[in-house]
NUPA-220105 format. One record per residue (C-alpha): residue number from 1; x, y, z; residue in one letter. Coordinates in nm, 2 decimals. Example, Ala and Ser with C-alpha at 12.3 -4.5 7.8 and 13.67 -1.06 7.14 Angstrom:
2
R/1/1.23/-0.45/0.78/A
R/2/1.37/-0.11/0.71/S
//
This chain:
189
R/1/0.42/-18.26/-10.02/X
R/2/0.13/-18.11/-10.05/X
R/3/-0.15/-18.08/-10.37/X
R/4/-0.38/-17.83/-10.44/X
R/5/-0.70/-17.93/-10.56/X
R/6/-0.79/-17.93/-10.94/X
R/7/-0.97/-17.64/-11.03/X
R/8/-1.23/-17.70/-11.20/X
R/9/-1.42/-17.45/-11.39/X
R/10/-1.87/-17.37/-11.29/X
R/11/-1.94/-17.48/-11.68/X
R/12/-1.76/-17.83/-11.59/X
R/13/-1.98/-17.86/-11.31/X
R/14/-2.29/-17.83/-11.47/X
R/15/-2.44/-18.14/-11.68/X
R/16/-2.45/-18.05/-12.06/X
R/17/-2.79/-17.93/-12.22/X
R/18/-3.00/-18.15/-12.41/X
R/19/-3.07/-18.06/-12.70/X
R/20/-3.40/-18.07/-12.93/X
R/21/-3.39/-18.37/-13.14/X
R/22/-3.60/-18.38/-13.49/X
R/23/-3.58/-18.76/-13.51/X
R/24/-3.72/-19.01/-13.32/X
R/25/-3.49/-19.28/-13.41/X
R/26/-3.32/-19.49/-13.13/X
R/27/-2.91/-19.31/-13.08/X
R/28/-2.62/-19.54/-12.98/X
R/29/-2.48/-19.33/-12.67/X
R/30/-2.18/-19.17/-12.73/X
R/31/-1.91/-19.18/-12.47/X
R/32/-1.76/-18.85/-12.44/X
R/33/-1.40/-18.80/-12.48/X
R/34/-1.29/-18.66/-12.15/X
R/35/-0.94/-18.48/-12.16/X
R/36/-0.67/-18.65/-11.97/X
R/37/-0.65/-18.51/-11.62/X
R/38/-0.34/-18.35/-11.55/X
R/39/-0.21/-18.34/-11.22/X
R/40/-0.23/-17.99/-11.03/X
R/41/0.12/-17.82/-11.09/X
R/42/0.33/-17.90/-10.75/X
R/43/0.54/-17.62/-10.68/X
R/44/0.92/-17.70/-10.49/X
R/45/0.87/-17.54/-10.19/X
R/46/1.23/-17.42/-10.06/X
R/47/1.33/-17.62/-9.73/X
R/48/1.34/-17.36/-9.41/X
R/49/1.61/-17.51/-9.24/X
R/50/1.94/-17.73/-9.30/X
R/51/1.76/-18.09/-9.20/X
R/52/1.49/-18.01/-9.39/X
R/53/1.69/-17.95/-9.65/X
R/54/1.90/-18.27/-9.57/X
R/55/1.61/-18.47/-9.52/X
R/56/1.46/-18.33/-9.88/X
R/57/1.83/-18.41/-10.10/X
R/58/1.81/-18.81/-9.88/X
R/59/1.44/-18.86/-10.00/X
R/60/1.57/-18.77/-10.40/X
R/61/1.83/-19.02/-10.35/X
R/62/1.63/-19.24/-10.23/X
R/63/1.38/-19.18/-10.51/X
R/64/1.69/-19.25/-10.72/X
R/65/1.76/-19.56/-10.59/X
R/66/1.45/-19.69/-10.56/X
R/67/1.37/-19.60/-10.97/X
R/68/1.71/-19.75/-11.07/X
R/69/1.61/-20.10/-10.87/X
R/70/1.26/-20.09/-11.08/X
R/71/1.42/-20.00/-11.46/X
R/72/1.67/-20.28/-11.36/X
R/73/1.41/-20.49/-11.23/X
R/74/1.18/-20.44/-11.54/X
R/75/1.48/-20.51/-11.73/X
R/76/1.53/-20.86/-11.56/X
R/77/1.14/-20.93/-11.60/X
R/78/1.22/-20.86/-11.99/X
R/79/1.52/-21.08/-12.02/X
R/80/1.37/-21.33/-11.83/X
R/81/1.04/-21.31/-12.06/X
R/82/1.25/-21.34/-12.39/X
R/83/1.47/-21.64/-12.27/X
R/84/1.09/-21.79/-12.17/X
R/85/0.97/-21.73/-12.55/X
R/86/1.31/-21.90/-12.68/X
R/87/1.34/-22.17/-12.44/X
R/88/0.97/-22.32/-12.46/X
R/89/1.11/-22.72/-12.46/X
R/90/1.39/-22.92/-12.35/X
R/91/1.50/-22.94/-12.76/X
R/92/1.49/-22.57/-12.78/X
R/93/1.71/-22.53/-12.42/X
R/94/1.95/-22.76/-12.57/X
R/95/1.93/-22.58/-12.91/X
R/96/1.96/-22.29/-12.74/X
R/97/2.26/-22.41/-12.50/X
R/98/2.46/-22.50/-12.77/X
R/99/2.41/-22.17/-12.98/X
R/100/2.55/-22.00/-12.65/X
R/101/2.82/-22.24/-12.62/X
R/102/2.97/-22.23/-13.01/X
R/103/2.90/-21.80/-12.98/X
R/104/3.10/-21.84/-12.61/X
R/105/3.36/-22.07/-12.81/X
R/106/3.42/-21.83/-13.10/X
R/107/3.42/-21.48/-12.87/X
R/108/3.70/-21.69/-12.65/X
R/109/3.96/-21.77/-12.99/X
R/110/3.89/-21.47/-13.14/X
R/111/3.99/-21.29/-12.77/X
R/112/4.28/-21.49/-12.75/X
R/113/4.38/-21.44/-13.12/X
R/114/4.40/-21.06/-13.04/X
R/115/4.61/-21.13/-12.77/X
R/116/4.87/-21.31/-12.94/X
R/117/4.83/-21.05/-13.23/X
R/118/4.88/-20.78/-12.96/X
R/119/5.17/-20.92/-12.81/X
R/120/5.34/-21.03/-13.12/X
R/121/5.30/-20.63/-13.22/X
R/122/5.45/-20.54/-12.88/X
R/123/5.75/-20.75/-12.88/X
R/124/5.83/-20.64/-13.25/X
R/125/5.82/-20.29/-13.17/X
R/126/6.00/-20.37/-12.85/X
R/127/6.27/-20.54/-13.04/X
R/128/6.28/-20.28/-13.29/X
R/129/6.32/-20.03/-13.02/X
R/130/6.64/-20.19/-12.89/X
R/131/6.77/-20.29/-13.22/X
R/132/6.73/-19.91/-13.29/X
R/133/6.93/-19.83/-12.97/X
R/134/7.18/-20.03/-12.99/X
R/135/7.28/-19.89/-13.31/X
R/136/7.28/-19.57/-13.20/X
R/137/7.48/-19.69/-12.84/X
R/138/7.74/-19.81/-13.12/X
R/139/7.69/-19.54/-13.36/X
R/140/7.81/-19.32/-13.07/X
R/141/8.09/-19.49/-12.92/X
R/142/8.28/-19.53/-13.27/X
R/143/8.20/-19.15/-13.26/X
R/144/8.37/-19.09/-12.92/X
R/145/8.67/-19.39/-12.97/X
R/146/8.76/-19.19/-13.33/X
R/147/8.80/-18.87/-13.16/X
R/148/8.96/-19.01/-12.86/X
R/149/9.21/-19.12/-13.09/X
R/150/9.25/-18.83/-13.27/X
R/151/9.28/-18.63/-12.97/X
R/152/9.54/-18.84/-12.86/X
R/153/9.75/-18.82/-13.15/X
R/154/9.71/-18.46/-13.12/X
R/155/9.80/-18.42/-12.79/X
R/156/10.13/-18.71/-12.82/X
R/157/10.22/-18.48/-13.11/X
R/158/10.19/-18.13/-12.93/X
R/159/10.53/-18.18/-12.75/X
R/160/10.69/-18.21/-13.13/X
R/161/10.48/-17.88/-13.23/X
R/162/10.60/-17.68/-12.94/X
R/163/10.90/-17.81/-12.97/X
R/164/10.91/-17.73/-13.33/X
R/165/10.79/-17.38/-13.30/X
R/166/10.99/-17.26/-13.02/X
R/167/11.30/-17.40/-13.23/X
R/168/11.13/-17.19/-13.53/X
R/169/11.13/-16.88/-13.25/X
R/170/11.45/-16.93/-13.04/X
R/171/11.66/-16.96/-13.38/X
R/172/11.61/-16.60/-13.54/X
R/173/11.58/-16.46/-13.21/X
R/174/11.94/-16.62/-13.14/X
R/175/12.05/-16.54/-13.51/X
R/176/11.96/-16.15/-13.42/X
R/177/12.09/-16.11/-13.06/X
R/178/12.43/-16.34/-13.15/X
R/179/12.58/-16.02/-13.37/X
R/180/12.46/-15.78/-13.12/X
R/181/12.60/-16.03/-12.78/X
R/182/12.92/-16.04/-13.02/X
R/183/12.97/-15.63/-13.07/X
R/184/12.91/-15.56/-12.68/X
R/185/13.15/-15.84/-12.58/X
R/186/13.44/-15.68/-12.85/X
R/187/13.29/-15.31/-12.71/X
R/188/13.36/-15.39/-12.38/X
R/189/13.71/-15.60/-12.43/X
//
């Protein structure tokens, strides 16, 4: 990529102007506080063809990488610093050691406590569940074996009913048509 120079203005060029002094007395020099230089402005300029443009989105990757390996790396050098600090004899390592170890220790029982505590709540609900099924698998087949029984008492008894009301027919009708089966036998004797 390519910088432009920093402009820099003709008054900045020029070394300041002395000024008259009225006392004669001996001046600490003062250092100047100079602004903090910014860097020129770099303008993106647009790739002309494809593997420039290719080659451009590979270097930000790149530029990725390379600034996740340094945070990580800085990290490391931090960790590694701190542990240093801690750790400055073997009683402190030890000390140390056994703080980890007892932390490690409790993480681990409290880990498998909520384990067991999980699966406990899982096989309750589980059980539950098929307690609540099976009720309702038994609930339903009472349902179904009543009404099986009382279609079957309806349907043995249907027979009787027809039976019964064809009898209930077939007896008036016969009680009408017996006078009149009587008058056209004596008519036609």
């Amino acid at each position: 990529m390519a910088t432009t120079p920093s402009n820099r203005t003709s008054a900045a060029k020029r070394p300041a102007a002395k000024r008259p002094t009225t006392k004669k007395t001996a001046r600490k020099p003062v250092a100047a506080k100079a602004a903090p230089i910014k860097p020129a402005a770099v303008k993106p300029v647009a790739p002309a063809s494809a593997a420039e443009r290719a080659a451009a989105y590979a270097e930000r990757a790149a530029h990725v990488q390379v600034g996740v390996v340094l945070t990580a790396r800085d990290q490391v050098v931090e960790l590694v610093g701190d542990v240093a600090a801690k750790v400055g004899s073997r009683d402190a390592a030890e000390k140390e050691l056994k703080k980890l170890e007892k932390r490690g220790a409790t993480a681990q029982t409290k880990a498998r406590r909520e384990v067991k505590k999980t699966r406990t709540r899982v096989e309750r609900e589980l059980r539950q569940r098929r307690n609540r099924v099976e009720r309702e698998v038994k609930k339903n087949r009472t349902r179904v074996e009543r009404e099986v029984r009382s279609l079957r008492k309806d349907v043995e008894a249907l027979p009787q009913t027809l039976q019964t009301r064809v009898e209930g027919v077939v007896t008036p009708v016969r009680d009408v048509v017996k006078p009149v089966v009587e008058r056209v036998q004596a008519l036609a004797a």
